[in-house]
C-alpha positions as CSV (number, residue, x, y, z in Angstrom):
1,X,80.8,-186.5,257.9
2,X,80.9,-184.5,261.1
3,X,84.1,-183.2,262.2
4,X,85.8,-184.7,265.3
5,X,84.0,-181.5,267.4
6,X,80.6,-182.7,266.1
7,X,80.8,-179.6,263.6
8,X,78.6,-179.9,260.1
9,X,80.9,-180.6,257.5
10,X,78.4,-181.2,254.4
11,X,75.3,-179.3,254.1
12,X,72.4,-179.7,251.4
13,X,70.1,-177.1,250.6
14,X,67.2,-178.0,249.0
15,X,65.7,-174.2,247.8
16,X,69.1,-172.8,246.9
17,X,68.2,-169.5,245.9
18,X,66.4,-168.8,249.7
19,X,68.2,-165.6,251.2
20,X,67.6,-167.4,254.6
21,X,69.6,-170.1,253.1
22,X,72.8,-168.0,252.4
23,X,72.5,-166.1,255.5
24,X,72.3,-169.5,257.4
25,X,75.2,-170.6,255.0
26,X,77.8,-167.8,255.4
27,X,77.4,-168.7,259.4
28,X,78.3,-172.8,258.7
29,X,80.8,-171.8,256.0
30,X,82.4,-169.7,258.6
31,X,83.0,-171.8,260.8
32,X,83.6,-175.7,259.9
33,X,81.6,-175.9,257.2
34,X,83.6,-177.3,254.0
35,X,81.2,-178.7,251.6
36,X,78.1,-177.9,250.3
37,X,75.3,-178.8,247.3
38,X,72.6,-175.8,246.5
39,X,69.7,-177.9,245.2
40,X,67.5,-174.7,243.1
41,X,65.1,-174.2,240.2
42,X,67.7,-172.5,238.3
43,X,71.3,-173.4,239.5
44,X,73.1,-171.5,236.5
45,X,71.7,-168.3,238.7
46,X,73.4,-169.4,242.0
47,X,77.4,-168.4,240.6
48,X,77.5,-165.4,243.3
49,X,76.8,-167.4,246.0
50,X,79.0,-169.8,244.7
51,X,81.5,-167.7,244.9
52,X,80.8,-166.3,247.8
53,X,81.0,-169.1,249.8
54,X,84.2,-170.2,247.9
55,X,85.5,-167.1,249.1
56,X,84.4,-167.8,253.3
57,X,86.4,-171.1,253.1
58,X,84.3,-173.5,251.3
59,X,86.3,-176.2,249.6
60,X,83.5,-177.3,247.6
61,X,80.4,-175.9,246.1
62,X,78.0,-178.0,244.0
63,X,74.7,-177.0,242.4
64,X,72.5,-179.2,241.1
65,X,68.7,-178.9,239.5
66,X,66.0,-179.4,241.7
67,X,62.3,-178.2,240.8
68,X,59.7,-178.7,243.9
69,X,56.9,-179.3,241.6
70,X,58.8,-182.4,239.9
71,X,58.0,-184.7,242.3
72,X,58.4,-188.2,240.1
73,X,62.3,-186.7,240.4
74,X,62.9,-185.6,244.3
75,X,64.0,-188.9,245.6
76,X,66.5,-189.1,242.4
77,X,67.5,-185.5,243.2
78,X,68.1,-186.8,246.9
79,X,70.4,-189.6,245.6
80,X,72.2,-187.9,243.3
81,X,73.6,-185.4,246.0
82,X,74.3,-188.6,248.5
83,X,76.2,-190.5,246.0
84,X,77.8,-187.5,244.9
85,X,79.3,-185.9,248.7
86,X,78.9,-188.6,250.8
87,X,77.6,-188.1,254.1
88,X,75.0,-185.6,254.5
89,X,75.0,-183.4,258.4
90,X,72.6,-181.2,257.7
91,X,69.6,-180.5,255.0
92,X,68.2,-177.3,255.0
93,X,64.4,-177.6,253.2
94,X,64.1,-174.0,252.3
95,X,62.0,-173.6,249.1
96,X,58.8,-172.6,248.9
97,X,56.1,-169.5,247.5
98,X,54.0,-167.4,248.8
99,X,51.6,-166.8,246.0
100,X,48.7,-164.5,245.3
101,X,46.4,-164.7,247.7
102,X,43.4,-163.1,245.3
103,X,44.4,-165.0,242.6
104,X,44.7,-168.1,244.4
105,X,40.7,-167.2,245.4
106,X,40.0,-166.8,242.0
107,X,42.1,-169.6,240.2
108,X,41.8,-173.3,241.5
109,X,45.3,-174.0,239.9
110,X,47.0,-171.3,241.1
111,X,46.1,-172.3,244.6
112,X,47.2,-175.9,243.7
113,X,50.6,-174.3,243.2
114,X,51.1,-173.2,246.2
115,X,50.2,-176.7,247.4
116,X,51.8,-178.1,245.2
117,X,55.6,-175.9,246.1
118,X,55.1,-175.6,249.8
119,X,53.5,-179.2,250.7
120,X,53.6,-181.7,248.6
121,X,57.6,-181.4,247.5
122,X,58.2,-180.8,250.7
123,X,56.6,-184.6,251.3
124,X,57.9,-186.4,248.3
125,X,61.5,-184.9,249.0
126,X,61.3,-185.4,252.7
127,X,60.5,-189.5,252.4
128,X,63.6,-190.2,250.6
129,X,66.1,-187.6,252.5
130,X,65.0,-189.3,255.7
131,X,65.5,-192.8,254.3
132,X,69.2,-191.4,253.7
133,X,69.9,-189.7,256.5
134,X,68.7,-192.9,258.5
135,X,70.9,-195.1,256.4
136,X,73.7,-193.4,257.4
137,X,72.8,-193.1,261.2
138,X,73.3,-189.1,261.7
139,X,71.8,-186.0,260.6
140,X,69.9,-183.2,260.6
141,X,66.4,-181.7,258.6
142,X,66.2,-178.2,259.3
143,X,63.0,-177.6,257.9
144,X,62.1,-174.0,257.2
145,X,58.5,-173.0,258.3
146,X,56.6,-170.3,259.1
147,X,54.2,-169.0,261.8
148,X,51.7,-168.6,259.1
149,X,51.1,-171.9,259.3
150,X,50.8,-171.8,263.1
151,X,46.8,-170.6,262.9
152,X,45.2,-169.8,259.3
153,X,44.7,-166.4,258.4
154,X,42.1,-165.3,256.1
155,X,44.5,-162.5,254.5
156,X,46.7,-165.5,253.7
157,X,44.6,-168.8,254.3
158,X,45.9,-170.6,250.9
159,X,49.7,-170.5,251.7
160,X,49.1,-170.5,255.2
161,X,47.2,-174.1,254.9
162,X,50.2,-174.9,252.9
163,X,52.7,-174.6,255.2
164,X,50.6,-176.0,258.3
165,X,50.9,-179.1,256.0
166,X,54.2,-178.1,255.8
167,X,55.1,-178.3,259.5
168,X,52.9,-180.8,260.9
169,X,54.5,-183.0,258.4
170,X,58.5,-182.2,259.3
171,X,56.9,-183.0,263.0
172,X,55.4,-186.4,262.6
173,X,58.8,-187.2,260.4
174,X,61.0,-186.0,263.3
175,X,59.0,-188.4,265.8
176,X,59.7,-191.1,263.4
177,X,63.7,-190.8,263.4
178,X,63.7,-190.6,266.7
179,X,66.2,-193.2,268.1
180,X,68.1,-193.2,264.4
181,X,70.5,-190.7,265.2
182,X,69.0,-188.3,262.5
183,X,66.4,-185.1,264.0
184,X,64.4,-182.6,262.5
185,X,64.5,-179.0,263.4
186,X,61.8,-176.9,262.6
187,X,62.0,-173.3,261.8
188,X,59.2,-170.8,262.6
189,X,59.9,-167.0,261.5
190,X,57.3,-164.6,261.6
191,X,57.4,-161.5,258.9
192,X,61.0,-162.0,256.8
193,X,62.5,-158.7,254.7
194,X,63.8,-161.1,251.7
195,X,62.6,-160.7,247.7
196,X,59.6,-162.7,248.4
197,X,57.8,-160.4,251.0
198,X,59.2,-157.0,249.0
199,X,56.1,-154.4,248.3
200,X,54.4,-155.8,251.4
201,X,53.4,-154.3,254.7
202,X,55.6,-155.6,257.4
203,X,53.6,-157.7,260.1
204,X,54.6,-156.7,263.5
205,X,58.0,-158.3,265.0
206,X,59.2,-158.7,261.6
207,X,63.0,-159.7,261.1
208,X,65.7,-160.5,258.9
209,X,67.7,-163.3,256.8
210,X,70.5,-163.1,259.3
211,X,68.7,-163.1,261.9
212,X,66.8,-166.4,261.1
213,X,70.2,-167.3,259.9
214,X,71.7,-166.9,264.1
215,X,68.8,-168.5,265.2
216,X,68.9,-171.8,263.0
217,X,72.7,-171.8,264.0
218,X,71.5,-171.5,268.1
219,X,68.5,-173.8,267.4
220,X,71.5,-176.7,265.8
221,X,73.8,-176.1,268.5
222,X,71.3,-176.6,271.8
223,X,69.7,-179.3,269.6
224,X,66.5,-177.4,269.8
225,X,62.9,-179.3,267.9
226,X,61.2,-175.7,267.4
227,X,62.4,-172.6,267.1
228,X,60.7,-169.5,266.8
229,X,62.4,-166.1,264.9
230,X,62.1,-163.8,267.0
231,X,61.4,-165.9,270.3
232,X,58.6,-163.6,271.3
233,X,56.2,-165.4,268.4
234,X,56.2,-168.3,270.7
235,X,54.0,-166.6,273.3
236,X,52.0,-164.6,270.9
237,X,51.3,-167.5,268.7
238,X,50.1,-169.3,271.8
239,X,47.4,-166.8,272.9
240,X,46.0,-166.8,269.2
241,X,45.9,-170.8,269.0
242,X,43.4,-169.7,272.0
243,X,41.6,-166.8,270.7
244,X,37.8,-167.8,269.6
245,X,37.3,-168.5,266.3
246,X,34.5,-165.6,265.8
247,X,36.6,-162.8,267.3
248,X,39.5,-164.3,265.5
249,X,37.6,-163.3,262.3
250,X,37.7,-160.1,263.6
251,X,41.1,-159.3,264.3
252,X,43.4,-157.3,261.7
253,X,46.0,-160.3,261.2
């Protein structure tokens, strides 16, 4: 439950090993955060941050197997954390891949991977977390996206198609829980330094884990739908939504 100052007590992430995740989790933690599940791939890996957050003032720390490619088992996964905690405040939806790009040219299956990670899990988890959420009558889905997703690149059209699904999906759920006490918050960072973007050439207004991490924090405590990381990807996302698609073609993005 919320605390009495409308704080988020019990937090879920689904994508536990995501270093936005921490970031965004040593900011709760340190505040009035008290309890919280790390939903991952491989949970036995996550003892670090398990202590970590122990460590910030956590009283408790759960991990528990989650694989976005299972799908039959997401709305199990989803029930198992409820009946385990309790109320959920806040679900962070931060898993996902980035794949090869030439491979995924190359490979039909390895494409489908990415679609697989970054869309579909992100739909067959997202049905039964809202079902939850709206059963208990508060909440919040931050759902972690990208502006990749915002207008397809050719350099990156397979992922980026992915997570377009991605966010136009989180959207059309948010409009549906409106009135239910339970929103979704939808995160939109450009360029992140993290694990999964290492050996690549930074894109222009690149950033940081923390720095996503303050923003998610801002974006949950104005009650923000859309946030953007840094906020200047707003307005240069909006002039290419607008740029023609031919000299789009052309441009080195």
């Amino acid at each position: 439950m919320q605390d009495a100052l409308g704080g988020v007590e019990t937090v879920l992430v689904l994508g536990g090993g995501s270093e936005i995740a921490h970031a965004t989790l040593r900011r709760l933690v340190s505040h009035r955060t008290r309890t919280v599940a790390l939903a991952a791939r491989r949970p036995d890996d996550l003892g670090a941050v398990v202590a970590e957050l122990q460590e910030l003032g956590a009283a408790r720390v759960e991990t528990v197997p989650f694989d976005a490619t299972d799908t039959a088992s997401h709305a199990a996964v989803v029930d198992q954390v409820f009946d385990r905690v309790g109320d959920v405040d806040l679900v962070l939806v931060a898993f996902g891949v980035l794949g090869n790009q030439a491979e995924a040219e190359r490979d039909g299956e390895a494409a489908a991977e990415i679609a697989r990670v970054n869309y579909l899990g992100a739909v067959t988890v997202g049905i039964p977390l809202a079902a939850r959420l709206r059963a208990q009558g508060h909440g919040v889905i931050v759902a972690l996206s990208t502006v990749a997703g915002e207008r397809v690149r050719r350099s990156n059209f397979v992922y980026g198609s992915s997570k377009a699904g991605f966010d136009t999906f989180f959207q059309g759920l948010g409009d549906s829980l409106v009135g239910t006490g339970v929103r979704v918050m939808i995160v939109r960072p450009g360029f992140v330094h993290t694990k999964m973007t290492e050996g690549l050439e930074p894109a222009p207004l690149a950033t940081t884990p923390e720095a996503v991490a303050d923003a998610i924090v801002r974006g949950l405590e104005r009650g923000s739908e859309i946030i953007w990381v840094p906020p200047a990807l707003r307005f240069v996302m909006s002039g290419l939504r607008h740029v023609p698609r031919a000299l789009f073609r052309k441009l080195p993005v």
